[in-house]
N, C-alpha and C positions, 0 to 999 in steps of 0.2 A: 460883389465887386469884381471888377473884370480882371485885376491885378493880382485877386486870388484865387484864379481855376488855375486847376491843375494845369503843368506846363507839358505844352505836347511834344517838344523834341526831347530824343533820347539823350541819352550823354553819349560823350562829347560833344557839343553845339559845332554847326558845321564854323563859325566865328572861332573858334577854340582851332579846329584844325587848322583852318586857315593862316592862322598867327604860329603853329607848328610847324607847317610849309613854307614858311616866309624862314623861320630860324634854320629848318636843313637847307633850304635856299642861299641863303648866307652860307651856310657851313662847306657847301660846295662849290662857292666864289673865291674860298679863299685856297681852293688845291689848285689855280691856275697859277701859273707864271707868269703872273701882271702886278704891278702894284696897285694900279687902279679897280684892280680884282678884288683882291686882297683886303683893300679899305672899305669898299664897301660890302665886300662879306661880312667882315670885323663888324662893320656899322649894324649892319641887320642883326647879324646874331645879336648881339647886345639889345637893339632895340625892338625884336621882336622874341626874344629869349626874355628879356624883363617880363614885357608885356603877358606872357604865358607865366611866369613865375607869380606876376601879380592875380589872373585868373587863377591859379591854384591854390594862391595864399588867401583868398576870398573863400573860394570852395569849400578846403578846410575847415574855416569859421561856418561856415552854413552846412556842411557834413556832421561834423561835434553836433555843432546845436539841434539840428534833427537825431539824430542820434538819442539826446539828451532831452527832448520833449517838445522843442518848438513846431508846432503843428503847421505852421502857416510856413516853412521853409522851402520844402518841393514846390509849392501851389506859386511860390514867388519867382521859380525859376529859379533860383541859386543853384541848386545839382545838377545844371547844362552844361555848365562852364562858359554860359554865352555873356559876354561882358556888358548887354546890353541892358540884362534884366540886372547888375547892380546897382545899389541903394542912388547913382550920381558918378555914372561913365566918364563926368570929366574931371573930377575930383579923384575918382577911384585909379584912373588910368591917364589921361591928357596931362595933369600937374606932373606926375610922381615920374614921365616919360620928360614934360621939357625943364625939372628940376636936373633928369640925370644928366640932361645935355647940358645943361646949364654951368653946374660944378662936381658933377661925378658923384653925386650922391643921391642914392637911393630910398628919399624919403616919400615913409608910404601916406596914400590920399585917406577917400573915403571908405566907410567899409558897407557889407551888408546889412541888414536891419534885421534883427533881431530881439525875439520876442522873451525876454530876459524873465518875466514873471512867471513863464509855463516852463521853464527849465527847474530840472529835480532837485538841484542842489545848488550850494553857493561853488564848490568843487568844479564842479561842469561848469555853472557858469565861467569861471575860471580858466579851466580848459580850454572853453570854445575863443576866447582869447587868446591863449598860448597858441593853439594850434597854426594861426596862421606864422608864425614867427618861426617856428618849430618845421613847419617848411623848407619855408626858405633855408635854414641851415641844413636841413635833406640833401637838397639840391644844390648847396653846395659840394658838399661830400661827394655827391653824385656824378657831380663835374669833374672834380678835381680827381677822381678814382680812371674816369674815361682819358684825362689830359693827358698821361703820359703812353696812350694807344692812339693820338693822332699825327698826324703834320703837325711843326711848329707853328705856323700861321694859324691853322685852326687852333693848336693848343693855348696858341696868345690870345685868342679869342674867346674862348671857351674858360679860359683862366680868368679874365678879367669879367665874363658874367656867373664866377664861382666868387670870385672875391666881394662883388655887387650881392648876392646874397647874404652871404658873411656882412656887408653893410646894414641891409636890412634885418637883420635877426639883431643886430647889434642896438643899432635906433629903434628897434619895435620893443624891445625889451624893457628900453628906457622908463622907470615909472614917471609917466608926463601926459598930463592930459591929454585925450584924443589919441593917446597910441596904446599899442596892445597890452603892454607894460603895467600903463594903468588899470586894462580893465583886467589885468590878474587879479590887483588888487580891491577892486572896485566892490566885489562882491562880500568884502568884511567892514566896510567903512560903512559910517553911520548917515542914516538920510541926511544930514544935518550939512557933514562933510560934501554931501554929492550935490547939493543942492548950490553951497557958495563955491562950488569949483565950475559947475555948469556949464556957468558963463562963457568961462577961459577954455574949453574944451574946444571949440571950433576951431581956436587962434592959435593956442599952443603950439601946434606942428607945425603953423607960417616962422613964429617965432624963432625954434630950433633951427627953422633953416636959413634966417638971415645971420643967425649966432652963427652959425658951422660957414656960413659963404663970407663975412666979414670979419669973424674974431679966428685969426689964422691959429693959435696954439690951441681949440676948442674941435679942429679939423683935425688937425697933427694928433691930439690924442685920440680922438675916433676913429683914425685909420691904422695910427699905430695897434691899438687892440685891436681891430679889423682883420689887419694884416697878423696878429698872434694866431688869434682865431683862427685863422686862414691854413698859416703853415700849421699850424697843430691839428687841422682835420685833413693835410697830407699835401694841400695847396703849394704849387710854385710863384711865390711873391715875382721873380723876376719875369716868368711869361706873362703873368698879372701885370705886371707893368709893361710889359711889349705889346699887350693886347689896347689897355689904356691908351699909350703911346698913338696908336693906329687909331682909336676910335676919335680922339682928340687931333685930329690931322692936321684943324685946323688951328691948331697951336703952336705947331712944329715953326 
């Protein structure tokens, strides 16, 4: 099958850099003296800073699980980092990009596909679940460690796609069908269980996010932890919110 020869670009896919060049792109719109500057540096970075978070948080999952036995993972393209070989580019990345615009929340799409029956253990399996979630909280860290070595502007910027990860580790954790949370757990539950949850696995994550964009106290607690999370891996809530502020411009 054509979709399992080996994948001939190296890593990083030149798609992967591209969307890195787009986030320092942004990160240098926002050292000018404009406000028009400014917003949309803010803008980019966030929407091309996810975008890269999301190629990494996939990677991850398809990293583990080669790692861990799945044969057919290199051959599918997942260790490019090119977004184009994952499982459903518009799920995986188009939703999860016009949810954030949408209500600021970072709910993740589709994921890679994965050969769960050739993996060593129920552990790994496991793993190759966490791993993506376990990410994104990296990379928060990672942010928030940089934030206080930039310009304000940037650092509003760069705060609020640390706090956007912090959102995702938080919802991916969630034990709820279709997200990473579950498939921790997925690996001890009996066919029986996975069999009448199935169903609800596609839907689940549309769900969660009509609950978190209409049931306002279901938001207020997911951010409140958010934002815990946040400051206790070193985060500035209030450049977080100056970055927000900006990204949302058209709210002001």
């Amino acid at each position: 099958m054509a979709s399992l020869r080996p994948a001939r670009r190296s890593l990083p896919s030149p798609i992967f850099l591209g969307l890195v060049a787009a986030t320092a792109a942004g990160a240098v719109l926002t050292l000018f003296d404009s406000e028009i500057a400014i917003t949309a540096g803010v803008v980019i970075i966030i929407l091309a800073g996810w975008a890269v978070s999301l190629c990494l948080h996939e990677f991850s999952h398809a990293l583990v699980a080669h790692r861990a036995g799945d044969p057919w993972v290199r051959a599918r393209g997942y260790l490019t980092l090119d977004i184009t070989k994952y499982a459903n580019a518009g799920l995986t990345f188009v939703l999860p990009l016009l949810f954030l615009l949408i209500g600021g929340i970072p709910l993740p799409g589709g994921a890679v596909y994965i050969s769960r029956g050739a993996l060593r253990s129920r552990a790994a399996a496991s793993l190759v679940s966490a791993s993506g979630p376990l990410v994104n909280l990296v990379l928060a860290v990672l942010l928030a460690l940089v934030v206080p070595f930039v310009p304000p502007a940037l650092g509003a910027g760069l705060s609020f796609l640390a706090l956007i990860q912090v959102l995702a580790f938080v919802l991916n954790i969630l034990p709820i069908p279709g997200l990473d949370g579950w498939g921790v757990l997925d690996p001890y539950l009996s066919d029986r269980t996975r069999q009448k949850v199935a169903p609800f696995t596609p839907y689940a994550p549309l769900v969660l996010f009509v609950v978190l964009i209409f049931f306002r106290p279901a938001a207020e607690a997911l951010f409140s932890f958010a934002s815990f999370v946040y400051e206790t891996a070193g985060g500035d809530s209030y450049l977080a919110e100056a970055g927000r502020a900006i990204f949302f411009f058209w709210q002001r």
